[in-house]
C-alpha positions in Angstrom: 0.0 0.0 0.0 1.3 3.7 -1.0 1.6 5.9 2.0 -0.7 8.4 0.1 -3.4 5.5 0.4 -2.6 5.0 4.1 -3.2 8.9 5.0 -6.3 8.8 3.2 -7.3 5.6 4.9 -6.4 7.2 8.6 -7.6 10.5 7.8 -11.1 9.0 6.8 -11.1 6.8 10.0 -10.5 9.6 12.7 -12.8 12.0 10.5 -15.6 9.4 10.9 -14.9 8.6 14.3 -14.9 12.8 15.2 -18.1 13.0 13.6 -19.8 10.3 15.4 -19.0 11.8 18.5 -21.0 14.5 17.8 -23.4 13.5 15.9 -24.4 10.2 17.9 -24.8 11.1 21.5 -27.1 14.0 20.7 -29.4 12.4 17.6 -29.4 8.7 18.3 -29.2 8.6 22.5 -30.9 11.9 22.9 -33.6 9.5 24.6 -31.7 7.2 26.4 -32.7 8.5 29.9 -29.8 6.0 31.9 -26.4 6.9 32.1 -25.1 3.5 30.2 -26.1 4.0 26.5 -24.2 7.3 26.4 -21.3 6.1 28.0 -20.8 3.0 26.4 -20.8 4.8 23.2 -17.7 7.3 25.0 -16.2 4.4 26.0 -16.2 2.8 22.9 -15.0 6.0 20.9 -12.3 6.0 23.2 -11.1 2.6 22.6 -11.8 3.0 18.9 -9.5 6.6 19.2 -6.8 4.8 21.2 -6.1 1.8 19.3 -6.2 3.9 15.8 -3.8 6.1 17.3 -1.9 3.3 18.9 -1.9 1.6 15.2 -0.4 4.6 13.5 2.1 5.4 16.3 3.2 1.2 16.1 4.6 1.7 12.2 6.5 5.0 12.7 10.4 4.4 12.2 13.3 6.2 12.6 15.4 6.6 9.1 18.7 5.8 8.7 19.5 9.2 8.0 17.9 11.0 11.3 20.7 10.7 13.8 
């Protein structure tokens, strides 16, 4: 895979995942009256955040010519 692909591919995922976050707690659990439907969804955004970030953070390298 080209890296142009990759940064497409990440940029996408977080841009999705950002707009969830505020689009999904106040359209789709506006009527959840209990405490647990919103924060499952914020804890599963932040799982979802932290492992994308955690997979892009895995694959960097230092170059042979960075000293």
């Amino acid at each position: 895979m080209s890296l142009r692909f990759l940064r497409i591919a990440w940029f996408l995922f977080f841009f999705i995942l950002i707009v969830s976050a505020f689009l999904l707690p106040y359209t789709w659990l506006r009527d959840v009256t209990s405490f647990y439907g919103p924060f499952l969804f914020w804890c599963l955004f932040a799982l979802a955040a932290i492992a994308g970030m955690g997979l892009i953070t895995s694959r960097w390298r230092k170059s042979e010519d960075d000293s």
